[in-house]
TORKOL-4160 file (C-alpha; in steps of 0.2 Angstrom, whole numbers, padded with zeros to 4 digits, m for minus):
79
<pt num="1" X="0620" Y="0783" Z="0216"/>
<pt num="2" X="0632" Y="0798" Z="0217"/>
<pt num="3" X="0617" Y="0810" Z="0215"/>
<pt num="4" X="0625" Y="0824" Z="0206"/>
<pt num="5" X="0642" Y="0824" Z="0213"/>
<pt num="6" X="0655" Y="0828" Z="0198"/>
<pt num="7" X="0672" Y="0827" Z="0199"/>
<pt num="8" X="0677" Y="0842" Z="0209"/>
<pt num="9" X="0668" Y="0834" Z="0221"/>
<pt num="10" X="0678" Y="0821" Z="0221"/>
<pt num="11" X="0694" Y="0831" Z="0218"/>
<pt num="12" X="0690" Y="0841" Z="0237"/>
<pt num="13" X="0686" Y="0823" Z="0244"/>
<pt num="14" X="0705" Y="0818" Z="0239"/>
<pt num="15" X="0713" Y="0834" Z="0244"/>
<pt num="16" X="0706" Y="0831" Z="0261"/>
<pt num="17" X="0711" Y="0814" Z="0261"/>
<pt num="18" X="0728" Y="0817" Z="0259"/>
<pt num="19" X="0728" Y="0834" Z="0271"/>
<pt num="20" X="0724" Y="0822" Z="0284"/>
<pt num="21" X="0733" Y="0808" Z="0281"/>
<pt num="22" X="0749" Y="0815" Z="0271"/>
<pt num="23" X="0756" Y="0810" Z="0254"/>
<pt num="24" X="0769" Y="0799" Z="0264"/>
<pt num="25" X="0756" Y="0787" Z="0272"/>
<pt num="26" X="0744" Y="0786" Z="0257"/>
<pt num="27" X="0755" Y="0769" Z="0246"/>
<pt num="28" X="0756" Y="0761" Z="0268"/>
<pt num="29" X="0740" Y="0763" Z="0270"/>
<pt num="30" X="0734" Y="0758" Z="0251"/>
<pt num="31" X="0744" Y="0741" Z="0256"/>
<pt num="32" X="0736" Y="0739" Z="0270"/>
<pt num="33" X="0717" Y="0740" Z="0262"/>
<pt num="34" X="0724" Y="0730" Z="0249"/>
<pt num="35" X="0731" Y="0715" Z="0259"/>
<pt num="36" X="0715" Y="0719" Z="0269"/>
<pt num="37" X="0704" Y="0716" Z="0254"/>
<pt num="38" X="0713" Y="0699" Z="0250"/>
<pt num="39" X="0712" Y="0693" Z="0268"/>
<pt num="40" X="0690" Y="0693" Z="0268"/>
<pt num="41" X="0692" Y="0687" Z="0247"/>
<pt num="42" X="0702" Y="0672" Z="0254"/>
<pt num="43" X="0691" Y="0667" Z="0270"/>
<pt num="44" X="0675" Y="0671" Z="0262"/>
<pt num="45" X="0683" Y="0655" Z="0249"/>
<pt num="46" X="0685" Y="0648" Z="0262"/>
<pt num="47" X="0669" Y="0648" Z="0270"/>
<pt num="48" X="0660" Y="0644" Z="0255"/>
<pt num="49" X="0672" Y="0627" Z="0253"/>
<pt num="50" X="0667" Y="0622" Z="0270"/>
<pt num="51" X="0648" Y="0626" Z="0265"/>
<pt num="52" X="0651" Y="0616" Z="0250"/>
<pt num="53" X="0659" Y="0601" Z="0259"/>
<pt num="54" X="0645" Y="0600" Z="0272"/>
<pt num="55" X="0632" Y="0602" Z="0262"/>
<pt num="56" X="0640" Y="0586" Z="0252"/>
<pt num="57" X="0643" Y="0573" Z="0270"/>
<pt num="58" X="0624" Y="0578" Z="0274"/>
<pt num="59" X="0617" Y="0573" Z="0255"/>
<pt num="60" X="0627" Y="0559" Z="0256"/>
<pt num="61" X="0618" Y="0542" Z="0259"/>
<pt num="62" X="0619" Y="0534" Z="0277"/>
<pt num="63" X="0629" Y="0515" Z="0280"/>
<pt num="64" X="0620" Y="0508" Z="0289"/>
<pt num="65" X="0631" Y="0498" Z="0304"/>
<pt num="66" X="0635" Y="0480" Z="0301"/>
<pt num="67" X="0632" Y="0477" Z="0319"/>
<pt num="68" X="0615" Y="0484" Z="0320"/>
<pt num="69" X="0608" Y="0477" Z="0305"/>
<pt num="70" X="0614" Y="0458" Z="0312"/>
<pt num="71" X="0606" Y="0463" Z="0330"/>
<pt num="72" X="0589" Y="0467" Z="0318"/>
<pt num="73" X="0590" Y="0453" Z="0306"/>
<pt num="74" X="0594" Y="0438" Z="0318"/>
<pt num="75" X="0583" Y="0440" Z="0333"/>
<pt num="76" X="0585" Y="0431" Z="0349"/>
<pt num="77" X="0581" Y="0412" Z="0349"/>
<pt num="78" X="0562" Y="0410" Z="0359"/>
<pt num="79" X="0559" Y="0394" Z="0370"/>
């Protein structure tokens, strides 16, 4: 996956980070990915709970209505 990067690689990719965005912003902007992270755990929950509780009304068996079922069972009197 990394394809031979060792870890001054990874050593110049920090230094740069922190040129650019300064040793004072790094924790802000940690806090910010992290709450950011939490944000898409939480609604991907979510959206699997609504998935779940759909999925559960469409199995469930139909009622059928009282008012249909006596309008098919009692059909009009013929003369």
């Amino acid at each position: 996956m990394l394809h031979g990067l060792t870890g001054w690689h990874l050593l110049i990719v920090l230094a740069v980070v922190v040129l650019l965005f300064g040793a004072a912003k790094l924790p802000a902007l940690a806090q910010s990915v992290g709450k950011s992270a939490r944000l898409f755990k939480g609604e991907l929950k979510a959206m699997k709970d609504d998935d779940t509780a759909t999925l559960a009304e469409s199995a469930a068996p139909a009622v059928p209505d009282a008012r249909v079922s006596a309008v098919i069972a009692d059909p009009p009197p013929t003369r």
